[in-house]
N, C-alpha and C positions, 0 to 999 in steps of 0.2 A: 939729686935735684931734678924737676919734672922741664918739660920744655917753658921756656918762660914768653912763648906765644898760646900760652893757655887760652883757650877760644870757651867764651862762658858758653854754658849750656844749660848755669842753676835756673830754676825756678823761684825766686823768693818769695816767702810766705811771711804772715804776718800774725806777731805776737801782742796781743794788747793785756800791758802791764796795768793791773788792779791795786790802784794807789792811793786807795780811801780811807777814811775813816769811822764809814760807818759803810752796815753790809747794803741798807737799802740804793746808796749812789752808785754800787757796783752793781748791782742789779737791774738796778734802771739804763744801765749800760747794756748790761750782757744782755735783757729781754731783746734787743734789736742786732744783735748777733748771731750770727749762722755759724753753727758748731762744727759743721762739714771745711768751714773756711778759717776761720780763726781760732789759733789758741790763746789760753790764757796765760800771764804770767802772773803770781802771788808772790811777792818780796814780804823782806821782813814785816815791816809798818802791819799787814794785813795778817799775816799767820800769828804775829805775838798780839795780835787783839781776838782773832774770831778763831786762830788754831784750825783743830785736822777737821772740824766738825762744817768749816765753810767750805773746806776741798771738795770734802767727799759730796757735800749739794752742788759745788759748778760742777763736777765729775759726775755725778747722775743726771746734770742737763747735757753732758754729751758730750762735753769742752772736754779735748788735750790739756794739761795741767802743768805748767812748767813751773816747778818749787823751786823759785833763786832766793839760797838762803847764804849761799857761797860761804858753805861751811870752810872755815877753818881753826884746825887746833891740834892735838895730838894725833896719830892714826887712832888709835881705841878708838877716843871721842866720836873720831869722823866715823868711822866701820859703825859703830855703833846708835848713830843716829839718821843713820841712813837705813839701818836695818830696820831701826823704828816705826818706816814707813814705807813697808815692803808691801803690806798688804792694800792700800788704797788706790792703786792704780795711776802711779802720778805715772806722765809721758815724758819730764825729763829733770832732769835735778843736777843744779850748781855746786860746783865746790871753788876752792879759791888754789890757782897754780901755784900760790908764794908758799904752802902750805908745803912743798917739797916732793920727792919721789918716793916715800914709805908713805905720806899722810896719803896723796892720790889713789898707790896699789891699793890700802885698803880698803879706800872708796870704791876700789872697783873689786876688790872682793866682796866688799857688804853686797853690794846689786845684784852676785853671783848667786846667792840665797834667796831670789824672789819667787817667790811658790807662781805669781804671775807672770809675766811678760817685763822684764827691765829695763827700768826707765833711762833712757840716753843721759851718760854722764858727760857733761861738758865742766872745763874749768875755764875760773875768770882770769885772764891776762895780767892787763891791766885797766885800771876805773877810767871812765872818759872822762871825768874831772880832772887827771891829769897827765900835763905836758911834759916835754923834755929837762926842762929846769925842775922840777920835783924829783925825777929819779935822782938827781944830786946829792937832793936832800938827804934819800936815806939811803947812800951810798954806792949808787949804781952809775957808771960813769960809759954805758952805751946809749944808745938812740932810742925812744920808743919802739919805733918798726923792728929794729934789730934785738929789742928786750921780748916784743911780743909774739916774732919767729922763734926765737930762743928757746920760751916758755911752750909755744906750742907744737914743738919738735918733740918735745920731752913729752909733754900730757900724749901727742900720737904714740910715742914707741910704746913708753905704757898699756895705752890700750883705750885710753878715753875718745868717746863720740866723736868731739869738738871743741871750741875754745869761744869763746864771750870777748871779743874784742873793738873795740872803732871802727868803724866800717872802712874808713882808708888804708887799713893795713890788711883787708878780706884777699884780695889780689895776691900781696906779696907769698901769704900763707897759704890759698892753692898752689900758686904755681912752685913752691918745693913741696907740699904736702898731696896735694890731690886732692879732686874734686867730694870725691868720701867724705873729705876730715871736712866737719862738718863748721858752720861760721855763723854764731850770730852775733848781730851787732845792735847797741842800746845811741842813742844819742841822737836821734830823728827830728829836725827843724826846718819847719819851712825857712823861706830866704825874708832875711831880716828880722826874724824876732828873737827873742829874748832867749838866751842860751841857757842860763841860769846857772848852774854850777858844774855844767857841763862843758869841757873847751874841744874836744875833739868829738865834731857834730857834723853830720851830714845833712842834703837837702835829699828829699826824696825825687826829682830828678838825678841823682848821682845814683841811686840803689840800679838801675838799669846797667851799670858804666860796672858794679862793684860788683864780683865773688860770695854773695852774702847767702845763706840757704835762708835767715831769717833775721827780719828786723823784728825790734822792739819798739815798741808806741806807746809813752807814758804819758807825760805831762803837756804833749802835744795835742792828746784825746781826751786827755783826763780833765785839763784845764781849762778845756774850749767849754763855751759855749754854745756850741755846736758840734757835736762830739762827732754823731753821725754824719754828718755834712764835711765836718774836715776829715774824718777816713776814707770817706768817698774820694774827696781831692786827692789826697796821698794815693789813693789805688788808680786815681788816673793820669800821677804823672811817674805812676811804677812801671813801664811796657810791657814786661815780663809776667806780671803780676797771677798768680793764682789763688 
């Protein structure tokens, strides 16, 4: 275990998640984006409509590409649809930790075969949809924070980038992992609005207080009205902010 007066020193950067339904509302997004500063993220909804053919155009406008498809299923499967997209240039791609220690190693053997540059494997924790009374449900009878040190004790020894988790539990997992193992976290709400199915959410005044290497921006930028104007807000009540 690391000293547990771990003195932040991250940078947090910022991911904005591409959660549309058609390409032009993404694009009318991404034109007012600076590729030097934001990456993108492409979730399911958007790869099972537009597939590898919309990557590879935000990937020739310049954008980092974060593929969260948070594979899981057999190793084969995983190894093997990971290699699928060896050649495209993504900068970092999901898998799902419940997937086990044979599905993960082979995810990090597929990346091993990238004739390019290998895109940072992170796995996902657990969903900020849910709370401590869910783990119940499907049998698990420890704490979030202590299920999602757990999970990514195991994705470090392995060999994975980082872990996809709540921004409340970023702190817990540097200070026994190190500043390295990489954190990002989904679930970003200004103060007082609408959570929606998300229960483990941060304000982005706390991203300055939290261990995060990066947040994720979805339905905060995605559903505004003012997409521009409210990322603007966000970056200026992030201190740290690059």
């Amino acid at each position: 275990m690391l000293n547990n007066t771990f003195i932040k020193q991250i940078k947090t950067k910022i991911i904005i998640a591409l959660d549309f339904k058609k390409i032009n509302q993404a694009i009318n997004l991404i034109k007012f984006l600076d590729p030097k500063i934001y990456r993108l993220k492409i979730g399911k909804e958007m790869f099972f409509l537009f597939g590898l053919s919309f990557i590879k155009k935000i990937i020739n406008l310049g954008f980092k590409v974060f593929l969260d498809l948070k594979l899981h299923d057999i190793p084969n499967t995983v190894e093997k649809s990971i290699k699928s997209f060896s050649d495209l240039g993504i900068w970092m791609i999901s898998i799902h930790a419940m997937g086990g220690k044979e599905m993960m190693k082979s995810a990090k053997m597929a990346i091993s075969s990238y004739k390019k540059k290998p895109p940072l494997l992170v796995a996902v924790t657990v969903l900020s949809s849910l709370k401590n009374r869910n783990l119940k449900d499907i049998g698990i009878f420890i704490s979030l924070k202590k299920y999602v040190l757990l999970l990514s004790k195991l994705c470090k020894k392995i060999g994975l980038d980082g872990v996809i988790c709540p921004g409340n539990f970023s702190n817990n997992i540097k200070n026994f992992l190190g500043k390295d193992f990489k954190v990002i976290s989904p679930g970003v709400r200004f103060l007082g609005t609408e959570s929606h199915d998300q229960k483990n959410v941060i304000i982005p005044e706390d991203v300055s207080k939290l261990n995060i290497d990066y947040i994720v921006l979805g339905r905060i930028i995605t559903l505004s009205r003012n997409p521009i104007q409210d990322l603007n807000l966000v970056k200026s009540k992030i201190n740290n902010f690059i």
